[in-house]
C-alpha positions as CSV (number, residue, x, y, z in Angstrom):
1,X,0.0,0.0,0.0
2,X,1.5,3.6,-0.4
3,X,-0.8,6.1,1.2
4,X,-3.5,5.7,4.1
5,X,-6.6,7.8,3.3
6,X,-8.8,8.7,6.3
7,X,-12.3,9.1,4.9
8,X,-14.2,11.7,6.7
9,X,-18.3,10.6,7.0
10,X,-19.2,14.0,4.4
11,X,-17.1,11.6,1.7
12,X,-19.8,9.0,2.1
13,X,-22.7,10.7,2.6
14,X,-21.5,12.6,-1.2
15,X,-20.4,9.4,-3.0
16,X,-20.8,6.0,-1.1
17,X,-18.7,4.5,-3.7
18,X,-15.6,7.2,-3.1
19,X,-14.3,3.8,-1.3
20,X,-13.7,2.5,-4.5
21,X,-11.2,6.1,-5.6
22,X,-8.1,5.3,-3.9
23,X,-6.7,2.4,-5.9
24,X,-3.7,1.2,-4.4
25,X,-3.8,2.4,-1.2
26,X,-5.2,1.8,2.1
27,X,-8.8,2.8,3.2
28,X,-9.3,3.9,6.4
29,X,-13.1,4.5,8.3
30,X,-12.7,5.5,12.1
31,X,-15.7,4.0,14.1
32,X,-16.8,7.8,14.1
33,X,-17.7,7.5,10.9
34,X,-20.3,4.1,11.1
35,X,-21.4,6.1,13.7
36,X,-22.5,9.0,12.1
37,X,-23.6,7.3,8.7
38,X,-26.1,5.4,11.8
39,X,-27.8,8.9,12.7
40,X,-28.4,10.2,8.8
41,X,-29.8,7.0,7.4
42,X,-32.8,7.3,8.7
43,X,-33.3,11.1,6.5
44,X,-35.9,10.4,3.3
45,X,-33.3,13.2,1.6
46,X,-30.3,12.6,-0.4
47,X,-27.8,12.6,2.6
48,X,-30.2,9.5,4.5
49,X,-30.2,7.2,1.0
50,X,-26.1,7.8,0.9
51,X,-25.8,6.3,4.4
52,X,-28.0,3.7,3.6
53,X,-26.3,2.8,0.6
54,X,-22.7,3.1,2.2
55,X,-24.1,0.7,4.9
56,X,-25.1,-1.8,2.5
57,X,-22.1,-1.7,0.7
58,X,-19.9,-2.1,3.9
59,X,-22.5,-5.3,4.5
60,X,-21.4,-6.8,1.1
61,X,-17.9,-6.1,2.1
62,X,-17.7,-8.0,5.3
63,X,-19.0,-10.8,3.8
64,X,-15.3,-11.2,2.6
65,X,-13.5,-11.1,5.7
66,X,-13.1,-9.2,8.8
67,X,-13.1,-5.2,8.2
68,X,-11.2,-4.6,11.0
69,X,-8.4,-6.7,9.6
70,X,-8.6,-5.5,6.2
71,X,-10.8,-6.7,2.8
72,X,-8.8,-6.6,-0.7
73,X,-11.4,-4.6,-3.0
74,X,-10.5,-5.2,-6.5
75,X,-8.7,-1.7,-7.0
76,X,-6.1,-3.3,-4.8
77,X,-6.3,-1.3,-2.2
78,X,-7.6,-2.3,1.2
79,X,-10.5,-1.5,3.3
80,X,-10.1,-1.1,7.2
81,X,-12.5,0.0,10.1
82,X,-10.3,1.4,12.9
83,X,-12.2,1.2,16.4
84,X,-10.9,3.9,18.9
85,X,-8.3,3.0,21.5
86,X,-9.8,2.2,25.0
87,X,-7.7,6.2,26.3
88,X,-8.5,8.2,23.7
89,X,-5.6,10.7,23.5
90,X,-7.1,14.1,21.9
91,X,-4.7,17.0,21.5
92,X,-5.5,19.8,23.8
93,X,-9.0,22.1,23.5
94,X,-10.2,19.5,21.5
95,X,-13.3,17.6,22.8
96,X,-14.0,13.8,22.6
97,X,-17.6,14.3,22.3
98,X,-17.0,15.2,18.7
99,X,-16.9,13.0,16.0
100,X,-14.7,15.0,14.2
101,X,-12.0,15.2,16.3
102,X,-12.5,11.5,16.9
103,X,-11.9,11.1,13.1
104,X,-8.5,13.4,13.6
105,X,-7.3,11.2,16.4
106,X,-7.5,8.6,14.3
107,X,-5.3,10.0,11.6
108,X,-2.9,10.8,14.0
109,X,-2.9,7.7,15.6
110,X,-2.2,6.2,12.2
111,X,0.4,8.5,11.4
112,X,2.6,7.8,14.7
113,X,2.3,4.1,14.1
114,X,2.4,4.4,10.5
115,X,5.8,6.6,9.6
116,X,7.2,5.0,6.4
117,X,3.8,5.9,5.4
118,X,1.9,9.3,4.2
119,X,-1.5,9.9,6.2
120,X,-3.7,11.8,4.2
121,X,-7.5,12.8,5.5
122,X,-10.0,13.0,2.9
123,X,-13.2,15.4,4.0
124,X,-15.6,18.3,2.4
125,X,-15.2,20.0,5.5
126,X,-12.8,23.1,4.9
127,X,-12.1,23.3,9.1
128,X,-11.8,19.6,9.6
129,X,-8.7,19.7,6.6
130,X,-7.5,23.1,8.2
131,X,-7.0,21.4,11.7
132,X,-5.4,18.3,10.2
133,X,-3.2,20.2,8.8
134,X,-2.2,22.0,11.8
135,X,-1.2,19.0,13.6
136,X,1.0,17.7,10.6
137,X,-1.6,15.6,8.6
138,X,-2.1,15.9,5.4
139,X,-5.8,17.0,4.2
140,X,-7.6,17.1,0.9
141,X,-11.5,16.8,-0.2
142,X,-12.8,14.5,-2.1
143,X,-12.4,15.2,-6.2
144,X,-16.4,14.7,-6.9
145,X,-16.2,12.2,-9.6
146,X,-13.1,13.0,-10.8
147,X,-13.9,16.6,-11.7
148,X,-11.3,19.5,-10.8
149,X,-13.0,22.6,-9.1
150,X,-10.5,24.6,-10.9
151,X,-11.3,23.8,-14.0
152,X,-15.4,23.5,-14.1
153,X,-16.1,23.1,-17.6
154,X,-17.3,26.8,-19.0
155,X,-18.7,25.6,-22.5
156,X,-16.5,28.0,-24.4
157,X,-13.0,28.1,-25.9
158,X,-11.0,31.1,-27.8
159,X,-9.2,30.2,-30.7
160,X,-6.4,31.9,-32.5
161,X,-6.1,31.4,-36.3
162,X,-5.4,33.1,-39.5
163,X,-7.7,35.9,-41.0
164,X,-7.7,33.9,-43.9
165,X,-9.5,31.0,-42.2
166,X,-12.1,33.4,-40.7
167,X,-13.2,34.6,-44.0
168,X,-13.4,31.1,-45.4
169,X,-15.6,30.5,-42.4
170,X,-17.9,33.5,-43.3
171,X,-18.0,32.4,-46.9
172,X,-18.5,28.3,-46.6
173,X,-20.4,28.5,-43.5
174,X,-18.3,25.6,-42.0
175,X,-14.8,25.1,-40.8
176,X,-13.3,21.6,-40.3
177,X,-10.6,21.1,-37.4
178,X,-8.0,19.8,-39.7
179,X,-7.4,24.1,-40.9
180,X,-7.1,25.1,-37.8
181,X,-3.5,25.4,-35.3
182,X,-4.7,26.1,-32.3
183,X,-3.4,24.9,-29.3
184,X,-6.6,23.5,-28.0
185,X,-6.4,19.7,-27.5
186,X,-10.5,18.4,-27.6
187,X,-13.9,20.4,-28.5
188,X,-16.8,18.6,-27.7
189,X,-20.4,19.1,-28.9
190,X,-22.3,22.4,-28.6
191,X,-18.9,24.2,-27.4
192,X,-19.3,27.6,-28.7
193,X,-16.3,28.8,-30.1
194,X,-14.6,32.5,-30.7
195,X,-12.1,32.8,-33.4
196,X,-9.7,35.3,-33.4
197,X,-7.6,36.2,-35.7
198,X,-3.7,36.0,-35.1
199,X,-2.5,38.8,-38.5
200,X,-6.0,41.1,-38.5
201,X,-6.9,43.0,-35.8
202,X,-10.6,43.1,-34.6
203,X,-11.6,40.1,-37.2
204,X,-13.4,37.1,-35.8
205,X,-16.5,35.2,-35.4
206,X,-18.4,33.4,-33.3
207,X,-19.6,29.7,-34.2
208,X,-20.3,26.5,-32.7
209,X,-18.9,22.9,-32.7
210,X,-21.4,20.1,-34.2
211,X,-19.8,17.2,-33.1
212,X,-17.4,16.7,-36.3
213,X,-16.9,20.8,-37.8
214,X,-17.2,24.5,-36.5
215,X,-20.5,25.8,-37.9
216,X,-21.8,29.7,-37.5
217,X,-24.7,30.5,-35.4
218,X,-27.9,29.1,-35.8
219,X,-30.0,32.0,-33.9
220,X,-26.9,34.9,-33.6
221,X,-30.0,37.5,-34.5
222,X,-33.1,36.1,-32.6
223,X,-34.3,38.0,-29.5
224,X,-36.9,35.1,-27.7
225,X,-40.1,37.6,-26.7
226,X,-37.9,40.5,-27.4
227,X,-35.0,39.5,-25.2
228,X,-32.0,40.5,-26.5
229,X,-28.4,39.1,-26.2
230,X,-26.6,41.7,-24.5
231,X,-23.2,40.0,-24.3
232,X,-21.2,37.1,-26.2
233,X,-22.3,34.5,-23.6
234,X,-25.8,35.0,-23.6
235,X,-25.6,34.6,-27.3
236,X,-24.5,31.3,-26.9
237,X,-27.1,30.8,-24.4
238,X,-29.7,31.4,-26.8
239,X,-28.3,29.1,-29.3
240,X,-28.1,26.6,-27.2
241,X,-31.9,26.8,-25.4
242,X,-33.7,27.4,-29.3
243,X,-31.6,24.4,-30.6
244,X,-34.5,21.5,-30.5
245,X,-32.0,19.2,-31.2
246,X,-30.3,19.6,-28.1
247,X,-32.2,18.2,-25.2
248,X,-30.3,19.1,-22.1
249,X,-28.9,22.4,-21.5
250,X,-27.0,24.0,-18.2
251,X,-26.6,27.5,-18.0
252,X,-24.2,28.8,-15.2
253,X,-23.1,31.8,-14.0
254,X,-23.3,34.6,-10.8
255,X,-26.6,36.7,-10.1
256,X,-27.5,39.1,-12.9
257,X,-25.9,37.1,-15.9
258,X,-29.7,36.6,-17.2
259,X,-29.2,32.3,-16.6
260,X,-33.6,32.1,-15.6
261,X,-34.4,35.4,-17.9
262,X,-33.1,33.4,-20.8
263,X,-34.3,30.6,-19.9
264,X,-37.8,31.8,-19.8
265,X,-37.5,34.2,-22.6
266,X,-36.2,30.8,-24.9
267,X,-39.3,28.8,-23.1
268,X,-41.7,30.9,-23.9
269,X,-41.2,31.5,-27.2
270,X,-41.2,27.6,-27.9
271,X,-44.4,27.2,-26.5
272,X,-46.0,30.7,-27.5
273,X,-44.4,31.6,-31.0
274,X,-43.3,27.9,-32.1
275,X,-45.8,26.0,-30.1
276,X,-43.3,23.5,-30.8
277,X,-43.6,22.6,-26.6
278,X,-47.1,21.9,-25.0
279,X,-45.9,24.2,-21.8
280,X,-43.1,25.8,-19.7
281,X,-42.7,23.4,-17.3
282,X,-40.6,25.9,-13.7
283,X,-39.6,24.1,-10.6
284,X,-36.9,25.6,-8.2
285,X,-35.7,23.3,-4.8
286,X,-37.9,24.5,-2.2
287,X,-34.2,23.5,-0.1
288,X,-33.7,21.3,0.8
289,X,-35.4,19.0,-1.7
290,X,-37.8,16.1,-0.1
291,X,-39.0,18.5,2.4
292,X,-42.5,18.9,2.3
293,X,-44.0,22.3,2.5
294,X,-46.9,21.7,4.2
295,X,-45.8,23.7,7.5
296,X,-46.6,26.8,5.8
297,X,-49.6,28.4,5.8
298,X,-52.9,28.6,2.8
299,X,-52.9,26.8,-0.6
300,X,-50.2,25.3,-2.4
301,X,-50.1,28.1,-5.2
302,X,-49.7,30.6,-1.5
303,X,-47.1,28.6,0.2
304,X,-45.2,28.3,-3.4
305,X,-45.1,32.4,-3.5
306,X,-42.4,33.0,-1.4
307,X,-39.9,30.6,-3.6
308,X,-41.3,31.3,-6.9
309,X,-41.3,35.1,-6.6
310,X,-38.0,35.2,-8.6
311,X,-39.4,33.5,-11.7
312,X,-42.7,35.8,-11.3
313,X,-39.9,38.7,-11.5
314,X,-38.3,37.6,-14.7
315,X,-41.8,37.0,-16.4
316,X,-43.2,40.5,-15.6
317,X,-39.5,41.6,-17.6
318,X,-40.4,39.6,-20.3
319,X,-44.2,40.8,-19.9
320,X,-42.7,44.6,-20.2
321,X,-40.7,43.6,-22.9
322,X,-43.9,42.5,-25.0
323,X,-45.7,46.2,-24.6
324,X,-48.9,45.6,-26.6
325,X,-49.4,42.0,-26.7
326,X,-52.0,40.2,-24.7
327,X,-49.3,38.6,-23.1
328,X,-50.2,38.2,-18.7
329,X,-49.0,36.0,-15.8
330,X,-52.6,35.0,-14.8
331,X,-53.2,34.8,-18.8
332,X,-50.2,32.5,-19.3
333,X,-51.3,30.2,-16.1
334,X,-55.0,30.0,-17.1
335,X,-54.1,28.6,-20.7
336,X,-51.4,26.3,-19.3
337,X,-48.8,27.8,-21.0
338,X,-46.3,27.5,-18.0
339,X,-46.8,26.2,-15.2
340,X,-44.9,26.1,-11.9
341,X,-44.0,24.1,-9.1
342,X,-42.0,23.1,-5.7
343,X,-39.5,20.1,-7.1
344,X,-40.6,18.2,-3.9
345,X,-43.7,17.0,-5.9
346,X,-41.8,16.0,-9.1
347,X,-40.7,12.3,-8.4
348,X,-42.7,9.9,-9.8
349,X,-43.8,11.7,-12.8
350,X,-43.3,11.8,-16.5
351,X,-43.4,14.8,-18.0
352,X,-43.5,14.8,-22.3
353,X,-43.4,17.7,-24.8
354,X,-42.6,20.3,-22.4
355,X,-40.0,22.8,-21.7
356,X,-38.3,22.2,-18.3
357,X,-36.6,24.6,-16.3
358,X,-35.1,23.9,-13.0
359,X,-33.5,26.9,-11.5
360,X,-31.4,27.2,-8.9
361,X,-29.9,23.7,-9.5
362,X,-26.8,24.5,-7.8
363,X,-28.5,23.1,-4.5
364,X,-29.2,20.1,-5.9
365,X,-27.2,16.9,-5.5
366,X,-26.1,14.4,-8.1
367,X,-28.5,11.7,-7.2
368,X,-31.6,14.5,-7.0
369,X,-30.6,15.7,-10.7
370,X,-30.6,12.1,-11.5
371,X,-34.3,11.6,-10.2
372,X,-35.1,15.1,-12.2
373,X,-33.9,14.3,-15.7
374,X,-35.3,10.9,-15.6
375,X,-38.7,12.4,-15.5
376,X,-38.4,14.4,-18.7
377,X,-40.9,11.9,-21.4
378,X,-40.3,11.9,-24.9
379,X,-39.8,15.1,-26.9
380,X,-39.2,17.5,-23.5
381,X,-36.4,19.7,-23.3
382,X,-34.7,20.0,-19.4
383,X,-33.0,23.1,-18.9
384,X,-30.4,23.5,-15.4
385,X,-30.0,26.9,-14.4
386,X,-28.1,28.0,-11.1
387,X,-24.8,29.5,-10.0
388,X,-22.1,27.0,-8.4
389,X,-20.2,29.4,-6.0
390,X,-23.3,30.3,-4.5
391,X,-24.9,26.8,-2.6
392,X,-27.4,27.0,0.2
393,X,-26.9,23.5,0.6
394,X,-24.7,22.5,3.6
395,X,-23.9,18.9,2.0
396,X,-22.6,20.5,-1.6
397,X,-19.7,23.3,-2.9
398,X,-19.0,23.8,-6.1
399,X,-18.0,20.4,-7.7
400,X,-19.9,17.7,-6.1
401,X,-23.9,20.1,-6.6
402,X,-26.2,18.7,-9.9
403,X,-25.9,22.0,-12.0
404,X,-21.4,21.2,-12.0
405,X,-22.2,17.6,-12.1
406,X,-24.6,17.6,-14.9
407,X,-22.6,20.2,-16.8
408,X,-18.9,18.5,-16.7
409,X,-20.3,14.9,-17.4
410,X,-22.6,15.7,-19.7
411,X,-20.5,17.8,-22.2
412,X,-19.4,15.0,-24.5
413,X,-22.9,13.4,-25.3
414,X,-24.5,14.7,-28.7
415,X,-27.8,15.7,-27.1
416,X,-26.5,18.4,-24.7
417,X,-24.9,21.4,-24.1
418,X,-23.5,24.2,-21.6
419,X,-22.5,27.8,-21.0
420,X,-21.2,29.9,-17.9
421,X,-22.2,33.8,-18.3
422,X,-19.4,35.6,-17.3
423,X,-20.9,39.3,-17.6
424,X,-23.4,40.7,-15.3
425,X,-26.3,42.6,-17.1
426,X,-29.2,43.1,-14.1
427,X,-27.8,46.5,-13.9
428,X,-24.7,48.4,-13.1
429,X,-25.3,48.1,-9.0
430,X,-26.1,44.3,-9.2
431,X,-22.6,43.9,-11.5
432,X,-20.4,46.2,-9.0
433,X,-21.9,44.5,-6.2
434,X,-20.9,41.0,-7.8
435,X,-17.5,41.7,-8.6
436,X,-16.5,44.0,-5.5
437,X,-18.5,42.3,-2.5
């Protein structure tokens, strides 16, 4: 074995099979750890079906031997429960109550008994890695499925080339890779591309990758119910939610990038203008997700309010954008052209020829987006809108949430596609207050 990872019980209750990641090594789980996994797995949410599911696996595992001896998993590395000594020996202030700093003692424990070997605890929690590493332990959080939180895929790429190959662009309407010198390695389908020109200042366009050549544009001059791109990135955005052919879209990015305004505006228009959709299909995690709302008081449209009132917000902007039309909210409900509604009540269903948004899916989890896209019947559209860096969820950051996972997994497959906004456009307070704050 070369390293020990000590898995912290946030690990599990994430990705149950994140035992499975450290091939070659050896897997520790402090008793603290069964013990904590014991007090979720009774939850109906995400976090209780994790510890449930880590349980079961640990169940399967023991079948094969003695866990506090060690199991062989077929990664070759080696599974180990580590039961606390009889004196626990905390290092001072901290309190053996805590499961935490049960977890730590354990690491260090392992470390002083281990020394031709690296220690290393594995944990989401920012202060449990902060005090292993002030007692000498090494400390990082688990990689979310293999996806680096430094590099969250974006959706978009800048390419340098010759003017030459721009106006061949402009005139053929297609570009294959084999002209081209960049420097980028892999473009995947639905990556919108800029290319610049290397000899020719200020020449370039904007296009998109098919799957097999760059191609211009599709809807560069549409304006869904008089929405119109104000930026490069929402251009994208819009090619990307009008494209029929493309059945699952994220759009990412900080408040005031337009992510639901677009959204909507795109929706609408299907449904409205097209009628290619039956409806608009809303939903936004009344978070956390499972809970019922019942506690709140009058009718379900009244106790929905409070959480809907930021989709109600965008519509009256598209409304006002429509001056003259018999476009209204209550018009728009009453013909079951949109409709809207808490996420809690969307398991179980199937949901065809409709345009789905789910906003806010940054406070989702993996296994929730899961449940959400496998309701979308044949012909619907799903749309994930939501900002990473800014998670109400206690349980997610900005890797491991749907809206990141669903974006970075999803980017190869033919059928989908994704773009972050980078430019805030709500209005010059909201974009200061963004950048500065």
């Amino acid at each position: 074995m070369n390293n020990i990872y000590v898995l912290d019980t946030n690990v599990l209750l994430d990705d149950p099979k994140a035992l499975y990641d450290y091939e070659n090594n050896e897997v520790i789980l402090p008793l603290a750890v069964l013990e904590e996994l014991d007090d979720q797995k009774r939850k109906t949410s995400d976090i209780g079906y994790n510890a449930r599911e880590t349980s079961r696996i640990l169940d399967e595992l023991r079948l094969k031997g003695r866990l506090n001896e060690g199991i062989e998993l077929d990664n070759n590395s080696v599974l180990k429960i580590v039961i606390d000594k009889q004196e626990l020996k905390l290092p001072p202030h901290l309190s053996a109550s805590k499961a935490d700093n049960r977890i730590l003692t354990t690491a260090i424990d392992l470390q002083e008994s281990n020394p031709e070997k690296e220690v290393i605890m594995v944990s989401n929690d920012i202060n449990l890695r902060l005090i292993a590493n002030a007692f000498d332990i090494e400390a990082e959080d688990h990689k979310g499925n293999g996806i680096d939180g430094e590099k969250l895929y974006d959706g978009f790429i800048e390419i340098k080339t010759k003017g030459s190959i721009i106006d061949e662009f402009y005139s053929t309407n297609e570009l294959s890779l084999d002209k081209l010198d960049g420097d980028f390695k892999e473009l995947y389908p639905h990556q919108m591309i800029q290319l610049s020109s290397l000899d020719e200042r200020s020449k370039s366009a904007l296009g998109r990758f098919d799957g097999e050549k760059i191609v211009p544009l599709i809807f560069d001059k549409k304006s869904p119910m008089g929405i119109t791109a104000l930026n490069r990135e929402q251009k994208y955005a819009i090619e990307l939610l009008l494209n029929d052919d493309i059945k699952v879209v994220t759009v990412s990015g900080k408040a005031g990038t337009g992510k639901t305004l677009l959204a909507l505006a795109a929706g609408l228009q299907k449904v409205i203008n097209d009628k290619y959709y039956d409806r608009v299909l809303i939903a936004r995690p009344v978070i956390p997700m499972g809970k019922d709302i019942g506690f709140l008081p009058g009718s379900v449209e009244e106790k929905l309010e409070p959480w809907m009132q930021p989709i109600l917000d965008n519509l009256n902007l598209i409304i006002h954008s429509n001056k003259g039309s018999y476009l209204s909210i209550d018009q728009l409900i009453e013909n079951n052209s949109i409709q809207i509604e808490a996420l809690t009540y969307i398991r179980g269903r199937s949901i065809p020829n409709q345009y789905i948004i789910i906003d806010e899916a940054q406070n989702l989890s993996k296994h929730e987006v899961k449940t959400i896209l496998t309701r979308a019947g044949k012909d619907s559209k799903i749309i994930l809108t939501g900002d990473p860096f800014q998670i109400d969820n206690p349980y997610l950051n900005k890797v491991n949430n749907g809206l990141s996972q669903v974006a970075n997994h999803f980017h190869k497959e033919q059928i989908a596609g994704h773009i972050m906004l980078q430019k805030g456009e709500r209005s010059e307070i909201a974009k200061i207050a963004s950048d500065i704050l």
